[in-house]
N, C-alpha and C positions, 0 to 999 in steps of 0.2 A: 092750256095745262099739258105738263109732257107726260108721256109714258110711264117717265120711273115714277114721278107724285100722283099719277093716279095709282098705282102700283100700291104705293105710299100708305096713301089713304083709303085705301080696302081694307082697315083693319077685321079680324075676324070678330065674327056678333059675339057678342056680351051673353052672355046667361043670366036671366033677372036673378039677384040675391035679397036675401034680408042684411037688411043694415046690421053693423056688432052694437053691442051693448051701448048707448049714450053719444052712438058716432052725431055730428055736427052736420047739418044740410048749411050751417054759413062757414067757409074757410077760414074766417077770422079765430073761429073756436077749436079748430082742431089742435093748436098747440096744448089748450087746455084738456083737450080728451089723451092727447099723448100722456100726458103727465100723472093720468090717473090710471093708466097700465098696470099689470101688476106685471114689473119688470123680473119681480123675483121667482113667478112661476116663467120661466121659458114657454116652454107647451102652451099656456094660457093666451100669453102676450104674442106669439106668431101664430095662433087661429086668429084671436083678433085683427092683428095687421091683414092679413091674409081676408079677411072679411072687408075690410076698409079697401084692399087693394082691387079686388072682385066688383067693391058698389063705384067705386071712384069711376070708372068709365063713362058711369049712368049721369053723372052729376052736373048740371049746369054752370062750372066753376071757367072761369078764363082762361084759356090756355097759360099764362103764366103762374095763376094761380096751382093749377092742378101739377106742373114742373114742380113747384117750391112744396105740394104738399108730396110730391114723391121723394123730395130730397128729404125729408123729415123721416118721411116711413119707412127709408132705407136704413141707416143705421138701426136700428129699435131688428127689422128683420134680419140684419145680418148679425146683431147679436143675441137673437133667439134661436137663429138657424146653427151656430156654432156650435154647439152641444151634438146638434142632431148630425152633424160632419162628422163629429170625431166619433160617435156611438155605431155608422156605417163603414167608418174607415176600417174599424177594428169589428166588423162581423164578421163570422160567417159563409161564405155561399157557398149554395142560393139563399139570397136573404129571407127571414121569416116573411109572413103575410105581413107582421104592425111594421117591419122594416120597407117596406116594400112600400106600404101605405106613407112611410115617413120618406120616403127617397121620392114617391110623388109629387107630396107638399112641396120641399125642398126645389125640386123642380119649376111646380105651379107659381109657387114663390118669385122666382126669378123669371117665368114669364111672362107674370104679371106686370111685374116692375117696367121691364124692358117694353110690353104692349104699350103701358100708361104715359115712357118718356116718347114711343113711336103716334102717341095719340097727341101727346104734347106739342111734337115737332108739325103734324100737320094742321094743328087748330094756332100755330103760332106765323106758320107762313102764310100768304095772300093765296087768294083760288088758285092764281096760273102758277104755282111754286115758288113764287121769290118771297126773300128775307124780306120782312118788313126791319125800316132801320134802327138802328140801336139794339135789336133781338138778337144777330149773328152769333154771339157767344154763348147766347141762352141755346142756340139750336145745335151748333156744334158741340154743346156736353150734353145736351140731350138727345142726341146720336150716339153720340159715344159712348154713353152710361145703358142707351138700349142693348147696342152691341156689347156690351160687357154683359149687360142682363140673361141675355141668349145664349151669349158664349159658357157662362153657366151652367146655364141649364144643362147644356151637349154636355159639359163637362161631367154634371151628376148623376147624368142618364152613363153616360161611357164607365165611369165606375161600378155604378151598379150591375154593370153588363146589361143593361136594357137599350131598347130604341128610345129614340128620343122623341120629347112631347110633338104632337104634331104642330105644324105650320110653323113649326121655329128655324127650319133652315130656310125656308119660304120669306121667313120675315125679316130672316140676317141679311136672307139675300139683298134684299127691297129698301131696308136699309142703310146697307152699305152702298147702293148704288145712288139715292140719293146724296148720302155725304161726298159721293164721287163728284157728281152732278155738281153741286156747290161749290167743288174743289175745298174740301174741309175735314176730307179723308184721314189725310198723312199730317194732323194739328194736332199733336199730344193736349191731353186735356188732366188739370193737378185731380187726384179723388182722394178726397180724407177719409174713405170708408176702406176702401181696399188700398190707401196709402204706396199709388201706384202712379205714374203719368202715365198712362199710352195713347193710342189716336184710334180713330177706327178701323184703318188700314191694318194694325198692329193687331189687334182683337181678331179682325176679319181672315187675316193670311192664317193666324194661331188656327182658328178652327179649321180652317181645309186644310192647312199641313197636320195637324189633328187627327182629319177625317182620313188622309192617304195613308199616315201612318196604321191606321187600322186600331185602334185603340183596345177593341176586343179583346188582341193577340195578347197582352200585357197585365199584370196585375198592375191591383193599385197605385203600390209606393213607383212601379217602375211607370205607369200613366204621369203619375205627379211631376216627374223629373222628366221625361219628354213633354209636357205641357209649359214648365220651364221653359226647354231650349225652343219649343216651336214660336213660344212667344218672341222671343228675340230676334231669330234666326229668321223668319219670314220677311220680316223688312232688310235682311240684306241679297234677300234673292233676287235678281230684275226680271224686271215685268214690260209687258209692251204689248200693243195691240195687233202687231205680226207674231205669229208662231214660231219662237225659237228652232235652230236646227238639234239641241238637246230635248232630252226629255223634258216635258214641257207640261202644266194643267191649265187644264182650262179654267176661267172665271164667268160670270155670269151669267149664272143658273137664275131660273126664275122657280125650279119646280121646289117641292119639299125634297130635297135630296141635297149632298154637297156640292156634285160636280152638275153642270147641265148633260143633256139625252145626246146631244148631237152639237158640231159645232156653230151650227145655224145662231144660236145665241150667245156664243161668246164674245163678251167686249174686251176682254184681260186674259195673258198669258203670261205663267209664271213658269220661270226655269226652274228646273228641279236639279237640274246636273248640277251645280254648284255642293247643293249639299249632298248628294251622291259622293261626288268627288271629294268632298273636305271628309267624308266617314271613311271613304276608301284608302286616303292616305294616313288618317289619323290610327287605322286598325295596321295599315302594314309599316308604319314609321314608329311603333311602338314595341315590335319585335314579341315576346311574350309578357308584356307585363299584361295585370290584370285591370289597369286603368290604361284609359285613354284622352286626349284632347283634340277636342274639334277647336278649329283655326281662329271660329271668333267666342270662343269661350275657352280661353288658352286657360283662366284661371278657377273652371268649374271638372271636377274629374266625373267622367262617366265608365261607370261600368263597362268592361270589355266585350263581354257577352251580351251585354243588352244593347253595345251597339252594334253588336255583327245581326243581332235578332233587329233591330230598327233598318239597317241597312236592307236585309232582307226582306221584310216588310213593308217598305217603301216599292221596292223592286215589283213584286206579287202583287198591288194596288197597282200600277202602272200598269200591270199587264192584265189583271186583273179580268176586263171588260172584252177581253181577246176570246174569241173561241168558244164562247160558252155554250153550252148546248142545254135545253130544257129537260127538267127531271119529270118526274111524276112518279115513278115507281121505286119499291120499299126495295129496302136492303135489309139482312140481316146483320145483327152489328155486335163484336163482345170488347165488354170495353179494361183496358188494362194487361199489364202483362201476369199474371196468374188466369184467368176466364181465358185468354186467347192461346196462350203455350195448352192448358188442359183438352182447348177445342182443335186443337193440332195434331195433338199426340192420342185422339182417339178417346178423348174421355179422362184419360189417367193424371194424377195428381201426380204432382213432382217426384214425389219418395218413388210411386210407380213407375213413372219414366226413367231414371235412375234405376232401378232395379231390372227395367228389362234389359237397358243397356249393358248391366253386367252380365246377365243371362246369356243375350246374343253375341257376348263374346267367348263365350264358353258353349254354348249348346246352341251355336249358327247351322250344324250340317240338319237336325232333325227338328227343328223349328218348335222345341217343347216349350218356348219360352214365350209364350203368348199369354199378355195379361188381359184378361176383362177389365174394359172400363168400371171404372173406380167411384164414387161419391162424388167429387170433382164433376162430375158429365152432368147431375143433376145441380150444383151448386151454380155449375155458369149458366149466367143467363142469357137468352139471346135477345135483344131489344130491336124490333123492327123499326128502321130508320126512315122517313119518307125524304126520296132525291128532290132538293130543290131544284136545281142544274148542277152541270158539270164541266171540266174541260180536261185536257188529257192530264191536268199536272192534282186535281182531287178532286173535291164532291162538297156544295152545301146543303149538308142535311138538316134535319130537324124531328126528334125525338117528343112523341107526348106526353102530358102530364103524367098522367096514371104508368108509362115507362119508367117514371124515377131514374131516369138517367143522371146518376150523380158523374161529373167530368171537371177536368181544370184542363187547362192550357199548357201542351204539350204532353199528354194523358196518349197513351197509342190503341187504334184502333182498328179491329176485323172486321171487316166486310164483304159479305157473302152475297149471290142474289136470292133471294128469300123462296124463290120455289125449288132450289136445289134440294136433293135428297141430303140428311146428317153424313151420310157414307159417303156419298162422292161431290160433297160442296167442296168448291174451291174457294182460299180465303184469299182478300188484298191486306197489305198492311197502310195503313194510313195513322197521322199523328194531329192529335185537335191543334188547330193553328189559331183560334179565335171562338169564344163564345159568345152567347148572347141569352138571355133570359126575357122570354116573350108574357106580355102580359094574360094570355090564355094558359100561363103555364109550360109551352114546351118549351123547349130548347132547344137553339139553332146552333151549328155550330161549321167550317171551314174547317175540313180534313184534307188536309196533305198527303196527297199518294204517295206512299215510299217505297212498297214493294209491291212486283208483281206476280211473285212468287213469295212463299215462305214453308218455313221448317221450324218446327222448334229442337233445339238442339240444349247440351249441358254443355257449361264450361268447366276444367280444373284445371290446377296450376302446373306445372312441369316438377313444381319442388314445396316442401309444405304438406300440412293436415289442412287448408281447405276445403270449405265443404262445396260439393259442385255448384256450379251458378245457371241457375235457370237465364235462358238467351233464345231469341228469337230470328233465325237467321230468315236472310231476305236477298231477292236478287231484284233490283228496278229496272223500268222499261231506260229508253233512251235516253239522254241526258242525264239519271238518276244521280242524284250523290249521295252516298256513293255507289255505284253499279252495284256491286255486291258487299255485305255490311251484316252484321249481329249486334242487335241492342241488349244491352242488359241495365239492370238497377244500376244508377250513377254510385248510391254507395257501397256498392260491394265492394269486399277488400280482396280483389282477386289480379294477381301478378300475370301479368299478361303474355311477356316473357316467355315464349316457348310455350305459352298455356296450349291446351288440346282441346277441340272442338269433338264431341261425341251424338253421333247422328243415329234414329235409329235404322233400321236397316232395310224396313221393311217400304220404305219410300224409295221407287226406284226413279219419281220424277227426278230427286234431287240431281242423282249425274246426270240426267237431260240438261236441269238448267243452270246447275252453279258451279259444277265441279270445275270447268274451263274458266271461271274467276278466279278459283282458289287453285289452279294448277298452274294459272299466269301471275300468281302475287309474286311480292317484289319484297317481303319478308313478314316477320310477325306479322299478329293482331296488334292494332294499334287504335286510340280514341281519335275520332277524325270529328267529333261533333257532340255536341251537349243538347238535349233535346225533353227542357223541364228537369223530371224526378230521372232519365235515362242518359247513358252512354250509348252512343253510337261507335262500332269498332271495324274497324276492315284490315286487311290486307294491304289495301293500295297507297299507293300516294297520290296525295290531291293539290291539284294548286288548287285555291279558295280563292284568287283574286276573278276582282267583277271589273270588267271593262263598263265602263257608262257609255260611253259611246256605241255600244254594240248593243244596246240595249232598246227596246221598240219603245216609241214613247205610247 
């Protein structure tokens, strides 16, 4: 027996259940317990399935038997499960509790399925792993329908913003290395339920190109459509068992994670430069339009922004596992730009800021213009954040339940260290680059360091009754882009044009660290980055191109 079929056949222990309602202990009858469903309650009919799928493991049934009765209980689940798709697609988050409880199912669902084809495949082959004859086909879609099963699940965990069921990348893994082993991998297999062909190569590449993507970083509808192209796009990547000189992933992991620990277990190496490079020519061969084409989906358009945000993305996972240093200790954190300008400016709410600023330019010699902190000082909150790890380029933290840290993706955030005094804390700026929703409640999240300096400043236009624009100026460490930069609200209607930056006065860091940014700009404020609900603006000009080669795999 090899490695990978005993692998195989480790499936994880069963949990004794109660049988559903009238289920059959002889397989011959279970057609007729099908039929007595009550089809027309959904909820009803996928606890039921879900109860059959649960006892089925325990059952004395033939391995072919127990194949044909999972072919039956898929359809019936995947049209009970539909409703409960489209009810999560359009919540919410963080999802309620009953959501939350329904996005488990939904999961449990699907790893049921994919266990009972992986319990199928090893009760259908001989002890030492071979096909017994005339079975070949039965074992190659029932691979392929496991790894579809799993692949699932990731998928409805990655929506939700939660981690995903346990032992399910453990089980892709183990999985797919058998269909390797068989050489039965890359054998597209027809499915009438998801009216799809794919092979299990095609399943298996979609979730690690999936997983590198970071799926967190993305809302739903923009997951959906990279879940698309990774399907496809994974089989024209090459693979081979030496380490390309591009960027490069490893394959075969044995642990519950995507990638494996180290390279001691890799048997597969897939190039990643390929589609590095097909994103890097498709965003500068497009000049400004808002759509773009990758090479082998000439006739699917993708968003512009979401591919420079996928490009990037990709990039940040490669590098990813570089450098990281362990956290342990809390930050202080304000989240948003209102709570973080108020905790800048000393407490004062906008109107307030704005008004000293007028003050100090009229009454700068005798400093009468000193306002007390405002309402605003007691409104923002501070939410201690505990550091997972770090590296120089941001922070995975993770905020507690009872924090009620509400966030989305690309939300900006202050980070202090939590035993600094209110008077002399210094803040970082940072921008949520991926979240996640833990099942204890907290919330983890991938902040991107953007500045390591900040100011809060008002914008107004050169010409016009606009009203000033709250803006958060910032200077970043080394590589930063852009070294020195002002976010504001993406939709203000503010002409940029000559507009004026108003600082207040009483911060003499700022000519320490930015004023030699803005003394060497090369003309206006200009938008150099989209980031969520904000504008990023600077001075500079950037080139934005990404060398792949230059790039650490």
């Amino acid at each position: 027996m090899s490695r990978i079929f005993t692998a195989l056949v480790a499936l994880p222990k069963a949990a004794p259940v109660a049988a559903p309602p009238g289920f059959p202990a002889d397989f011959r009858k279970l057609p007729q317990w099908l039929d007595a469903l009550p089809r027309a309650d959904a909820d009803a009919t996928l606890k039921q399935v879900r109860q059959a799928l649960a006892l089925l493991p325990t059952l004395p049934w033939r391995a072919a038997a127990r194949a044909q009765a999972l072919d039956m209980l898929r359809p019936l689940a995947h049209d009970a499960m539909a409703p409960v798709v489209t009810q999560l697609r359009n919540a919410a988050l963080p999802l309620a509790a009953n959501l939350v409880a329904s996005a488990k199912a939904l999961e449990a669902t699907h790893v049921a399925l994919a266990q009972g084809y992986r319990q199928a495949v090893a009760e259908l082959c001989a002890p030492d792993g071979k096909v017994p004859m005339l079975k070949g086909s039965l074992v190659t879609a029932a691979l392929q329908l496991a790894c579809h099963h799993f692949s699932l699940a990731l998928a409805q965990a990655w929506r939700s913003y939660r981690a995903p069921p346990p032992h399910v990348w453990q089980s892709l893994h183990r999985v797919y290395a058998f269909a390797q082993q068989l050489r039965v991998d890359d054998k597209p297999v027809a499915d009438a339920v998801s009216q799809r062909n794919s092979s299990a190569r095609q399943l298996y590449r979609q979730c690690l190109l999936m997983a590198l993507t970071n799926p967190y970083a993305f809302a739903q509808a923009e997951q959906e459509t990279l879940w698309r192209l990774t399907r496809d796009y994974g089989l024209h990547l090459p693979a081979g068992s030496e380490r390309p000189d591009g960027v490069a992933l490893a394959l075969g992991g044995d642990g519950d994670r995507a990638f494996p620990d180290d390279d001691a277990t890799v048997r597969e190496w897939l190039d990643v430069s390929p589609l590095l490079a097909d994103l890097q020519a498709a965003l500068a061969g497009s000049g400004a339009d808002a759509t773009v084409y990758l090479s082998h989906h000439g006739s699917m358009p993708l968003d512009r922004r979401l591919a420079e945000r996928w490009q990037q993305s990709l990039i940040a996972s490669i590098t990813r596992n570089s450098r990281r240093l362990p956290g342990g200790h809390v930050l202080d954190t304000v989240l948003g730009m209102t709570g973080l300008h108020s905790q800048l400016s000393g407490g004062r709410g906008f109107a307030e800021f704005v008004q000293q600023l007028h003050r100090q330019q009229t009454v700068m010699a005798d400093g009468t213009g000193a306002v007390l902190p405002g309402t605003d000082a007691a409104a923002t909150k501070l939410l201690p954040a505990r550091v997972l790890d770090q590296s120089p380029s941001g922070y995975r933290v993770s905020w507690q339940a009872q924090a009620q840290a509400r966030l989305r993706v690309g939300e900006i955030v202050g980070l202090s260290l939590h035993e600094e005094s209110i008077a002399t804390r210094a803040w970082l700026l940072g921008a949520v680059r991926w979240l996640r929703y833990e099942d204890s409640g907290e919330v983890s999240a991938g902040v991107e360091l953007l500045g390591l300096r900040v100011w809060p400043v008002a914008l107004t236009p050169a010409k016009g009754k606009a009203e000033p624009l709250r803006g958060i100026e910032f200077v970043a460490g080394p590589g930063g882009f852009p070294r020195h930069g002002i976010i504001v609200a993406a939709s203000s209607p503010v002409v940029l044009e000559a507009a004026a930056v108003h600082r207040l006065g009483d911060d003499p860091d700022w000519l320490l660290h930015a004023e030699h940014h803005v003394s060497a700009a090369d003309g206006p404020l200009r938008p150099v980055a989209e980031m969520g609900e904000y504008t990023v603006l600077s001075y500079q000009t950037i080139n934005r191109t990404v060398q792949v080669e230059d790039m650490p795999a």
